[in-house]
N, C-alpha and C positions, 0 to 999 in steps of 0.2 A: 412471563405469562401474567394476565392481569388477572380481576378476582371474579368478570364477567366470565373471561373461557373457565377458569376453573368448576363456574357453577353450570356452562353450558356442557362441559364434559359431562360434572355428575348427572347431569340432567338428560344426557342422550343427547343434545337438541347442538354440538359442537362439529363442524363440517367433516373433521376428521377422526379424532379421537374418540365422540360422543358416541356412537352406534356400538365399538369395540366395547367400551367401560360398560355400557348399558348391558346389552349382553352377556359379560363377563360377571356384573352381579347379580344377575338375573340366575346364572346357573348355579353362580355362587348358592343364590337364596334357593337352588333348586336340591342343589347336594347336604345343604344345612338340613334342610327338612327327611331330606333321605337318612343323614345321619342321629338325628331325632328317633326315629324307627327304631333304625337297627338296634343301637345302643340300652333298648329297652328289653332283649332278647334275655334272659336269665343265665344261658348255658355260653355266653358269646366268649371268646377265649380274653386273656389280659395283653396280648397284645394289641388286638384289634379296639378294645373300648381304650385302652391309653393312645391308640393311635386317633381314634375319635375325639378322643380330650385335647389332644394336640389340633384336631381339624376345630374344634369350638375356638381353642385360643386364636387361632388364625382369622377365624370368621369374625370374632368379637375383634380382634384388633383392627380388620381391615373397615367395619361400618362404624368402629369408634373414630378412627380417623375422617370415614366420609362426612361424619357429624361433627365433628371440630372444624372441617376445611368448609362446610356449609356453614353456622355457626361466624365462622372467622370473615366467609369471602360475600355473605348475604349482606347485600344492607340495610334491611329492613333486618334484625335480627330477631327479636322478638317477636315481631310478625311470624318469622319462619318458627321458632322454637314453639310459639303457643298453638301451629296453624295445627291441622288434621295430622299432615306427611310429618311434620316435625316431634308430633310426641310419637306418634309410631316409631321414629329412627331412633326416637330418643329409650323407648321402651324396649327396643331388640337388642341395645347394648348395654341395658341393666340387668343382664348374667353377670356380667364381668365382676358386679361384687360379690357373687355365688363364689364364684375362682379365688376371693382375696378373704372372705368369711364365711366360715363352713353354714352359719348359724342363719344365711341367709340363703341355702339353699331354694327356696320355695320361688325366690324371683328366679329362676332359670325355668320356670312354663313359660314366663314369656317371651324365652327363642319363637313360639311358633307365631307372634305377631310378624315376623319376617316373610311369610307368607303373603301377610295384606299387600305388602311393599309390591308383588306382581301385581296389581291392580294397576300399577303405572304404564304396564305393556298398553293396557287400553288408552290412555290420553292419544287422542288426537282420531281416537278410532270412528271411522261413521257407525261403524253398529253400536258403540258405546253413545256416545252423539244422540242417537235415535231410542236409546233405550233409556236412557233419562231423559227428557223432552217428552217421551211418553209417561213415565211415572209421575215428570211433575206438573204433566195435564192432567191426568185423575189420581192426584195424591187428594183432594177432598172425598170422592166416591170413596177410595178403598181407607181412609179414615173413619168414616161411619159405618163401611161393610164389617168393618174391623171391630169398631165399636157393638155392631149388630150381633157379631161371631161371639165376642166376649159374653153377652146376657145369654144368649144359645148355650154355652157350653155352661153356664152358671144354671141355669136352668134343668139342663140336662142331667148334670150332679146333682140335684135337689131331687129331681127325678126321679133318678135309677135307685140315689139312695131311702125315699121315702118306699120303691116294691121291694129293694132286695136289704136292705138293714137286717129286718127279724130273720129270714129266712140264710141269710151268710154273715153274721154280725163281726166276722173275725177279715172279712173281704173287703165289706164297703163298712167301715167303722164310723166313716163319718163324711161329710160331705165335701171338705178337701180331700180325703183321699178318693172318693168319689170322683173330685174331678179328673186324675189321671184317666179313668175308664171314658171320660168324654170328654178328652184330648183322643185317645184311642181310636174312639167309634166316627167323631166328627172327622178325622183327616181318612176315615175307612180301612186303618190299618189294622188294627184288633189282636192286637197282641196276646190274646188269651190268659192274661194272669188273673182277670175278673172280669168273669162272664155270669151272665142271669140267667137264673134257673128257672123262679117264678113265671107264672103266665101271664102276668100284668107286666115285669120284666121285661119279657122278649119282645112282647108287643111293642112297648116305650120303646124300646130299641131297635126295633124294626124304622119307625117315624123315626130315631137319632141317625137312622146309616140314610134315610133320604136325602132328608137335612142335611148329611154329611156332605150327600153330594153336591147339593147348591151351595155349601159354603167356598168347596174348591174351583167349583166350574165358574160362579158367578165371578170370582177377582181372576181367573182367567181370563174371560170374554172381556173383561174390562180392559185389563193390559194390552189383549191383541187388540183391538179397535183401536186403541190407543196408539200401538205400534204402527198401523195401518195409517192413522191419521198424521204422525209424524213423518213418517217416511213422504206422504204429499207433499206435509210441508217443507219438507227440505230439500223436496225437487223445485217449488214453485220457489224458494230463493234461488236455486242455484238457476234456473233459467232465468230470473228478474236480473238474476248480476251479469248472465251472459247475453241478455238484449241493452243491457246499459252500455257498453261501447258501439256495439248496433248504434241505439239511438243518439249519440254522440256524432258516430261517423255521418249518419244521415243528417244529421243538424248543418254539420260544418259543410257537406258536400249544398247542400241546398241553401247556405247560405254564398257559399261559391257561384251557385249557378244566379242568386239574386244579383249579386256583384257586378257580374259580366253583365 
């Protein structure tokens, strides 16, 4: 087997094997996450967390290997190690020193970057396709909507905390924590752990849950137009590619008929 099949296995993309292996780590990285969970349970018995200790060594062993046979069978190697997918692979199998020193326990959260790893169900996907191609038509618009958002929510902390300071000095203390409550009110969730009491207060706050609203709706209506606009465009290739044998055939038959 050479080092191309090896990487079109891992890759899904292998006419026989690729689909099976894809697949199979895919539920892998579906049961890892499940096992994540459970294992956090307090009361959970010592059978079942040592049999989970045992499902982590399995998991660590089997994508340590996929990152040595990628690693070994890539040839670009450092391309693959530095790319995006490469320190992801390389950061799911950095538990594995959790396992050999107690004292590194802390790198075992990042089992749950194994999760990103399903993002690869989408290559090749048209809705994926279509959903970037729309982002990175208005990634300038929601860059300054973004930037807009940020002096709004600055603002809004400056706000709330110049009516409700005196009157809850133990609530809004200061103007960063201030900005939690307009994080809160701007995405219109209102968590109620600091609410305004004052009458200048609620007013301010009445104008912040407006605002709120155009801050979510406006990069909404952005996305979808954008969505809407992509999707044309990827009908108007796919019909340009399918009159281009068309106008091939038509060429050649008409240059047939000049001949005769």
């Amino acid at each position: 087997m050479t080092r191309k099949e090896i990487i079109d296995i891992l890759d899904g993309s292998h006419p026989v094997f690729g689909g099976l292996v894809a697949r199979g780590m895919d539920a892998l990285i579906l049961l890892s996450a499940v096992a994540i969970a459970v294992e956090t349970e307090p009361n959970l018995p010592a059978f079942w967390r040592g049999l989970l200790f045992k499902f982590e060594v399995l998991v660590l062993a089997i994508f340590t290997t996929e990152y040595l046979l990628r690693v070994i069978c890539t040839e670009r190697k450092l391309r693959y190690i530095f790319s995006f997918w490469g320190l992801v692979d390389l950061m799911t199998i950095l538990p594995a020193i959790a396992l050999l020193t107690p004292q590194w326990q802390v790198v075992r959260t990042f089992r749950l970057l194994r999760l990103v790893r399903l993002f690869k169900l989408f290559r090749g996907s048209h809705a994926m396709e279509r959903l970037v191609n729309a982002f990175q038509e208005v990634r300038g618009e929601l860059a300054i909507f973004g930037i807009i958002a940020g002096l709004m929510l600055y603002v809004a902390s400056v706000g709330i905390y110049i009516f409700e300071h005196d009157a809850q000095p133990d609530v809004f203390t200061s103007i960063p924590q201030s900005l939690w409550w307009a994080v809160a009110s701007f995405t219109t969730v209102g968590y109620g752990d600091m609410v305004p009491i004052t009458p200048g207060g609620r007013i301010f706050t009445t104008f912040v849950l407006f605002l709120g609203l155009g801050v979510i709706a406006v990069p909404s209506a952005i996305v979808t137009t954008a969505l809407l606009e992509s999707e044309t465009n990827i009908q108007k290739k796919l019909a340009n590619s399918g009159d281009e044998p068309e106008k091939e055939t038509q060429m050649k038959s008409a240059q047939t008929t000049k001949g005769e």
